[in-house]
C-alpha atoms as one frame of an Amber mdcrd trajectory, in Angstrom:
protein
 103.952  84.529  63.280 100.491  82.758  65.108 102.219  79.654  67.707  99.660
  77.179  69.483 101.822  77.210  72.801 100.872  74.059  74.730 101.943  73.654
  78.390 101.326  77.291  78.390 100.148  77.632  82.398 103.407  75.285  83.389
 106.427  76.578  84.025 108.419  76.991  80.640 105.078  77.840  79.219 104.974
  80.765  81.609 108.306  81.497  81.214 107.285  81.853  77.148 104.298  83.787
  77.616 106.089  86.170  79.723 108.851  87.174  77.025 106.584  86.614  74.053
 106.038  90.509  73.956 109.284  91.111  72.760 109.440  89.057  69.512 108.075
  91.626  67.031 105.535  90.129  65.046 104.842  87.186  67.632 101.418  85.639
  68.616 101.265  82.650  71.384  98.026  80.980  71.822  98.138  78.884  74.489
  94.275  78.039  75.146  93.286  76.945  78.479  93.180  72.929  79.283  89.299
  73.395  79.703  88.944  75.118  76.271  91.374  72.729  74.458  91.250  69.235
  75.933  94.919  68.214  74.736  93.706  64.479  75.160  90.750  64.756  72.563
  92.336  64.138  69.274  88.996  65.310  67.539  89.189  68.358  69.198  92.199
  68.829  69.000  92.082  68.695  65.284  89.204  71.054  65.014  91.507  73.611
  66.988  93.763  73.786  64.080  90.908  74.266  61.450  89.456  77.119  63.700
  92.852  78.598  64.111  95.287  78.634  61.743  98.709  79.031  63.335 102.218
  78.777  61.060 104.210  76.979  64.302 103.635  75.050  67.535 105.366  74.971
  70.755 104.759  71.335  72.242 105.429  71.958  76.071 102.401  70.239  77.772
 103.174  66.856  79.238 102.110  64.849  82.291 104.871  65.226  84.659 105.881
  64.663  88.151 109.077  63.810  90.883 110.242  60.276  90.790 107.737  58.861
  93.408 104.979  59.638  91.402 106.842  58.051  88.386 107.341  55.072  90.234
 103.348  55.437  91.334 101.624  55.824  87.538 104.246  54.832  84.962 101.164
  53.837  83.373  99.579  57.211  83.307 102.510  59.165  82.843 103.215  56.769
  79.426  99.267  56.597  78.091  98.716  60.123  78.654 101.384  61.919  77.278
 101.211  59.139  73.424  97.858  60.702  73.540  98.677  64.410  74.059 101.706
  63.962  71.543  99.405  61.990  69.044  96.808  64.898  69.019  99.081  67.612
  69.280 102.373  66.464  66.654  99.716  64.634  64.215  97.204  66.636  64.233
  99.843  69.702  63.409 100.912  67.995  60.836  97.760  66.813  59.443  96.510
  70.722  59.211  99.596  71.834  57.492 101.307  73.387  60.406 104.845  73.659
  58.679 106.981  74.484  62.027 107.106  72.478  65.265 108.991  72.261  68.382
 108.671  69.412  70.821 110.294  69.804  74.168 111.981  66.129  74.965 113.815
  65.216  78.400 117.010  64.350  79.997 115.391  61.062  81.239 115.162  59.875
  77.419 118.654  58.917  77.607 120.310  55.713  78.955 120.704  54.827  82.710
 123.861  55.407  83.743 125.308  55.825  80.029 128.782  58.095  79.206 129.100
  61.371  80.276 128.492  63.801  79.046 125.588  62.554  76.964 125.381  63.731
  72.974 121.962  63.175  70.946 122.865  59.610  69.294 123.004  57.974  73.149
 119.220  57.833  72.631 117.881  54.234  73.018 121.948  52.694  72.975 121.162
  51.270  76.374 118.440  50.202  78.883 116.522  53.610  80.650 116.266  54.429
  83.730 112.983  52.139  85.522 111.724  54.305  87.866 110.510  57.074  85.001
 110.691  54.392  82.095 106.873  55.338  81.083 107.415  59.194  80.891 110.751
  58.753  79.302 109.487  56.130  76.420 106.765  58.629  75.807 108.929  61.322
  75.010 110.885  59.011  72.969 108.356  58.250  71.051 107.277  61.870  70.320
 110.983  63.122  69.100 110.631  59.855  66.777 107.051  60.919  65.320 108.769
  64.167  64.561 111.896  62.887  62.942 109.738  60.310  61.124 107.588  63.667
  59.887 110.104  65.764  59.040 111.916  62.997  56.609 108.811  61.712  55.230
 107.548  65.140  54.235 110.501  68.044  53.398 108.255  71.192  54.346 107.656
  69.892  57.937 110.517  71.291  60.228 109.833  69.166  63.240 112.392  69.338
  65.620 112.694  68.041  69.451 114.680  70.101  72.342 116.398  67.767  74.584
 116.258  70.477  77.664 118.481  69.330  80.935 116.742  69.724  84.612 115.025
  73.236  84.401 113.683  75.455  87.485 112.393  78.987  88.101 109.798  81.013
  89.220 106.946  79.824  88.278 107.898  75.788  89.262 105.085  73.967  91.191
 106.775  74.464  94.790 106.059  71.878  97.249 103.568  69.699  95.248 104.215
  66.177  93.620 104.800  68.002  90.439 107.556  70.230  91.573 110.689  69.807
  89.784 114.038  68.909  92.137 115.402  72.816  93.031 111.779  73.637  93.566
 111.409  70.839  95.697 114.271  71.743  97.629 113.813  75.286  97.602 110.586
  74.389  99.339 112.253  72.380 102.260 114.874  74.708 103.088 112.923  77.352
 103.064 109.579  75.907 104.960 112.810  74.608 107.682 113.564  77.975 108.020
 110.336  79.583 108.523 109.599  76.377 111.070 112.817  77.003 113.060 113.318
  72.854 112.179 117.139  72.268 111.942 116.944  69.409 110.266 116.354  68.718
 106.181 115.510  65.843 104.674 117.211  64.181 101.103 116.379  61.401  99.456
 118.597  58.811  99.308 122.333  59.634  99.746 122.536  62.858  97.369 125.304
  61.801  95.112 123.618  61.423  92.283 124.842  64.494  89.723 122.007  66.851
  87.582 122.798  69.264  85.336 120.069  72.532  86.116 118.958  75.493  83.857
 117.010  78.567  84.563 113.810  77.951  81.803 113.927  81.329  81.369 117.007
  80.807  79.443 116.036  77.909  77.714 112.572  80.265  76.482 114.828  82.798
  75.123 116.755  80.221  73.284 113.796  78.596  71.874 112.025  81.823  70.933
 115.336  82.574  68.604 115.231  79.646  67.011 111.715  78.913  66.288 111.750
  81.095  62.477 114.955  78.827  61.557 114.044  75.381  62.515 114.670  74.064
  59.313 118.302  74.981  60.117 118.337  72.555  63.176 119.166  69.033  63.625
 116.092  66.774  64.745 117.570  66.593  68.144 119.310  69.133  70.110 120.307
  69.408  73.539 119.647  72.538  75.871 122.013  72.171  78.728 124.134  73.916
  81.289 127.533  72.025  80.690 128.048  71.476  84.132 126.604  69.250  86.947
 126.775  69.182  90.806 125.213  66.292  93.173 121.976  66.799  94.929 123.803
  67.450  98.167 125.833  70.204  96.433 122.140  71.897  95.341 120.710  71.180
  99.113 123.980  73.412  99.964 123.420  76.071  97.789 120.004  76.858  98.356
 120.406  76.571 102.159 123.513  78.975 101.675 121.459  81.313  99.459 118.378
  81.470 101.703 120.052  81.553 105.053 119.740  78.192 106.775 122.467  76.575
 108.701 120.704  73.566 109.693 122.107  70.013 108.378 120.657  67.701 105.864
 119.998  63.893 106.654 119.643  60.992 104.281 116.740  58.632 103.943 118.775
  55.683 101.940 115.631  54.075 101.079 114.366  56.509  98.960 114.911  56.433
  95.056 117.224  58.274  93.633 116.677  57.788  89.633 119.776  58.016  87.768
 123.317  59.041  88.969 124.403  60.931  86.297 123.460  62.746  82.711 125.039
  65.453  82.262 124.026  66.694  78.869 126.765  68.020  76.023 125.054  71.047
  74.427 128.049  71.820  71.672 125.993  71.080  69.119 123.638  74.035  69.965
 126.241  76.724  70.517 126.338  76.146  66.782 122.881  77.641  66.800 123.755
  80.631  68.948 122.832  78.789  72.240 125.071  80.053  75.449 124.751  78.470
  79.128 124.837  80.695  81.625 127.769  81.222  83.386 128.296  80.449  87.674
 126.813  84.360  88.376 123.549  83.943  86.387 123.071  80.883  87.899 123.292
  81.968  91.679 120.982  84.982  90.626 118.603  82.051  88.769 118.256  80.400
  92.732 117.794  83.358  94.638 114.983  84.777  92.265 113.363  81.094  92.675
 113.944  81.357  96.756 112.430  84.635  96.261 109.335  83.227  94.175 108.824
  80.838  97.035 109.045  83.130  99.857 105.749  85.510  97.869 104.238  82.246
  97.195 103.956  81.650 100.477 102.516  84.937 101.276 100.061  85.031  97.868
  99.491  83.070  94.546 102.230  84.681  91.960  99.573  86.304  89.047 102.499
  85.159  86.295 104.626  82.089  86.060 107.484  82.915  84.853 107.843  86.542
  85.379 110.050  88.304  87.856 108.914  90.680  90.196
């Protein structure tokens, strides 16, 4: 099977390229953002004539922390209708039969019922301060729905994934993901001798977090059965802590006894979505359990710690 992997340099796109080896009979392209301008719809479309490919992995996206949400909600919404236009439509206007599009937490309500389940989507106002990104990724998992209805050999389908983190997250820049972000500050603290850690706002809010490399897996069993799947399907851990709880654990797993302090005029985003994912354990999905996830943070403390030292030559992987 030939997959255009997009996203392929980010983190779950690593994460993918890494474990691609062993699906038997499994090729990912994922061409380089300077040899397939994901914007450019024209060449986008003359990718697919140069290359056929029977399924596509939609994992590039414009993404960032909530400041630089709040910063570009204009960006983060124009940008990714474009990459989804050229990518989802111009699959589907090559004949790509097979296509998964990787969604987001943030696509449901603000501060909806708990745990979420796939039909919360647009029953209640989002959350403002990633409205843009969020909208966009609405819009995507409806372009594939609308697809896969309007033409029966199109299996479309959209992966509602909860928080994710590992190895190969973007530590310590504005596109770091929150455990790599505060994997960074522990761990910088540490190496500082600074007792003191910074979180924003007052850390109650609850996130649900999974190791991508779990979520890959999943995905890369899935991907010859799609037609099996519903249009949306949550990925998710089935559990949740607060932000304070995750500052905790990652100071406890690296070492630091400092304490944390709390800038209360920070944002915060949403309080709660904790994601139910018992519709996928229908499709063989299985969160990992309390150990896997404590292994999950120190192999992402590790990551950090060689980061510092050297650039790691493959997101994803584990040394």
């Amino acid at each position: 099977m030939r997959v255009l992997l997009t996203g392929g340099s980010g983190m779950l796109g690593g994460a993918l390229r890494w474990l691609a080896p062993e699906v038997p009979d499994l090729t990912l392209l994922a061409p380089a953002r300077a040899d397939l301008p994901l914007t450019d719809r024209a060449a986008v479309a003359r990718w697919y004539a140069d290359n056929p490919v029977d399924a596509v992995i939609h994992a590039a996206a414009k993404v960032g922390g909530i400041q630089a949400n709040i910063d570009d909600p204009t960006g983060f919404l124009v940008e990714n209708l474009r990459l989804n236009d050229a990518v989802i439509m111009g699959a589907h206007e090559a004949g790509v039969p097979r296509l998964v599009f990787l969604g987001s937490s943030c696509m449901y309500p603000r501060d909806h019922r708990q745990p979420l389940v796939e039909g919360d989507i647009l029953a209640a106002p989002l959350e403002p301060t990633n409205e843009g990104y969020a909208l966009s990724k609405i819009t995507g998992a409806r372009l594939c729905d609308y697809i896969s209805r309007q033409f029966p050999g199109r299996a479309y389908r959209t992966l509602l994934p909860c928080n994710l983190f590992g190895t190969g997250d973007h530590f310590g820049s504005a596109s770091s993901h929150l455990l790599a972000a505060i994997v960074t500050k522990v761990v910088d603290a540490q190496d500082e001798g600074r007792d003191e850690v910074e979180i924003w706002g007052s850390g109650n809010a609850r996130r649900e977090f999974l190791d991508v490399e779990h979520l890959a897996r999943f995905m890369l069993s899935v991907l010859p059965r799609l037609d099996e799947l519903p249009g949306l399907l949550n990925v998710g851990a089935d559990v949740d802590h607060s932000v304070n709880d995750y500052y905790r654990m990652v100071a406890d797993r690296a070492g630091w006894q400092g304490r944390f302090i709390h800038d209360l005029s920070r944002p915060e985003g949403m309080q709660a979505k904790l994601m139910s994912s018992a519709r996928a354990r229908a499709f063989g999905w299985a969160p990992p359990g309390k150990a896997a996830f404590t292994a999950s943070i120190d192999a992402a403390i590790a990551a950090y710690r060689r980061r510092k030292r050297g650039p790691i030559a493959q997101p994803g992987a584990r040394d």
